[in-house]
N, C-alpha and C positions, 0 to 999 in steps of 0.2 A: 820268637821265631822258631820256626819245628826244622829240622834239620836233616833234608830227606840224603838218601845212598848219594845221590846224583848228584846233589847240591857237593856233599862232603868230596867226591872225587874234582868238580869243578876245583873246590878251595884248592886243595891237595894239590892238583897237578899245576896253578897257577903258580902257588909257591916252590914247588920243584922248580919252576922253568925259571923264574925268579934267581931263588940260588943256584943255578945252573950259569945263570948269566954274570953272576959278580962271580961265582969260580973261577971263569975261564976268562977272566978280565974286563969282560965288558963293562963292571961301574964306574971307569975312572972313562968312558968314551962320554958319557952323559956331559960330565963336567967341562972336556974338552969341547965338545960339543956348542954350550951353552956359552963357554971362552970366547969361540969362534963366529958367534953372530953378531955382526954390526949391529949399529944402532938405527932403529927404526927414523927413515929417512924425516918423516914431518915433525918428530917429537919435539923441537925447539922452534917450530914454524908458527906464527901467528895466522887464526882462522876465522875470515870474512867471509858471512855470508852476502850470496851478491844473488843476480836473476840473469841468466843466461842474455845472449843480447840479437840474438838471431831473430826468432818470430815471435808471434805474438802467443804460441802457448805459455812465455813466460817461467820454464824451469827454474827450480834454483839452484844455486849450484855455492861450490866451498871455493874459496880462492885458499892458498896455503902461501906465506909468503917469508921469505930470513928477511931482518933487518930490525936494527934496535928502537926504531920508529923516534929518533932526536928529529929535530926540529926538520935542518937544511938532508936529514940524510934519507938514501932513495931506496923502498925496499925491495925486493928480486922477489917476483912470482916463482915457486918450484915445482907448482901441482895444481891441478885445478880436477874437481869431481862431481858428481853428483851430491845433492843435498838427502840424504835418506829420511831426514824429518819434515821434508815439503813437500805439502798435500798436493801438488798439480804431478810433478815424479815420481816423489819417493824412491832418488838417489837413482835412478835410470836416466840416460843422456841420448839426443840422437848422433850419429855421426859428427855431424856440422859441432854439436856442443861438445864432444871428448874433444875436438881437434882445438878447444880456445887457447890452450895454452899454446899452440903452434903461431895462432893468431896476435895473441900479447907480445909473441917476442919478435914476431914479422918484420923486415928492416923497411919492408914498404906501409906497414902500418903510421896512420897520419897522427899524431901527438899533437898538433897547433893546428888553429884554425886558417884556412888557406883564403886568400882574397885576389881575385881577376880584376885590376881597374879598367872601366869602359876603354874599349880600342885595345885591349894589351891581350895577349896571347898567353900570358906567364901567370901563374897562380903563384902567388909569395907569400908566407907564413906571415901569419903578424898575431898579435896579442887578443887574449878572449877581451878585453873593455874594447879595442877597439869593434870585433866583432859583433859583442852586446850590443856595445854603441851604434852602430851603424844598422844592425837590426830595428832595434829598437827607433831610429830615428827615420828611418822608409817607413815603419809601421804606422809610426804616429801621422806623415803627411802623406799616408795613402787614405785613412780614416779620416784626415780632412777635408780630404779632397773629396769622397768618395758618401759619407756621412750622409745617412737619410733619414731625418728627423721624424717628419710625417709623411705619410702617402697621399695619393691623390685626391683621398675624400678630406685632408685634413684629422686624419687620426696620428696619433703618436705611436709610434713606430720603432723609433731609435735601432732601423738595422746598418750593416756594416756588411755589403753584400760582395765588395772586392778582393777581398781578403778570406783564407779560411783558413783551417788547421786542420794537419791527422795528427792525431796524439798516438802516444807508443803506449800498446798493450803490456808492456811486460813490467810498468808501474802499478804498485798498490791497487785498489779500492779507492784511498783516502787520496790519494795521489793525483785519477781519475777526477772527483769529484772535484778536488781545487782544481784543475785546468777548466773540466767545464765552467765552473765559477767566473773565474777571470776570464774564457772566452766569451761565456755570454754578457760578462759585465761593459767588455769592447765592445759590444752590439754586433758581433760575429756571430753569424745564421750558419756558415758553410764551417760544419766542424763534424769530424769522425774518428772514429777507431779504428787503431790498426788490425783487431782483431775480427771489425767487419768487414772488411775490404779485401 
């Protein structure tokens, strides 16, 4: 390394200003300093990556969350952000997706699945098997009822033209693919994307 006039006064005056500054007391401000910084808020938070849930461009996004994750115990979201390693973002949120954490702790946000019985006015929480179940069992005696084997030349057909589906964009590829699977295997013709719609 050649050591020109310029270079030498750079060094020189760096280290002047240097000991300049522990003379007059300033080294022991570093230390106090470094005392005085809390601890970075997520450092103990476990980190889920999840997919935003708003539209169908599907972000991804980091969930941050305290809790020792035992069995019956409930963890507390403390932070939600942008994912910078996902290729649809790359750590960039819009509006609607910075505010989820406002969203998670909402006291009007729905946690159970809510049920209206014919005639009633009142929507009442009840259990996901019973909402499975009840899904699932309209499903099956609509495709009974509704089930068309062959068309009118006597060709086989097997549609299921009563019934459709939108699937949500903001699932996988692989995710995509098994829904379509299972919707055409019900012989459901009427099925889309959230993403085209």
């Amino acid at each position: 390394m050649q050591l020109t006039r310029r270079r030498f006064l750079k060094i020189t005056g760096a280290g002047l200003a240097a000991s300049t500054c522990g003379v007059l007391g300033f080294a022991a401000a570093g230390v106090a300093l470094a005392a005085a910084v809390r601890p970075f808020k997520l450092e103990h938070a476990s980190e889920t990556r999840n997919t935003c849930t708003y539209c169908s461009v599907a972000c991804g996004i980091l969930i941050y969350s305290l809790g020792d994750r035992a069995k019956n115990a409930r963890s507390d979201i403390i932070h939600i952000e942008g994912d910078p390693d996902h290729p649809v973002n790359r750590g960039t949120l819009c509006p609607k997706g910075s505010a989820l954490l406002d969203i998670v702790h909402a006291p009007t946000r729905l946690t159970a699945p809510r049920y209206r019985a014919p005639g009633s006015a009142v929507f009442k929480p009840v259990s996901w098997d019973f909402a499975l179940d009840r899904i699932a069992r309209l499903m099956k005696e609509d495709r009974d009822k509704n089930f068309i084997a062959k068309n009118q030349r006597g060709v086989t057909v097997n549609r299921w033209t009563s019934t459709g589906m939108l699937a949500a964009s903001a699932g996988s590829s692989e995710t995509g693919y098994l829904t379509w699977k299972v919707v055409r295997s019900l012989g459901m013709v009427v099925f889309d994307n959230q993403a085209r719609v």
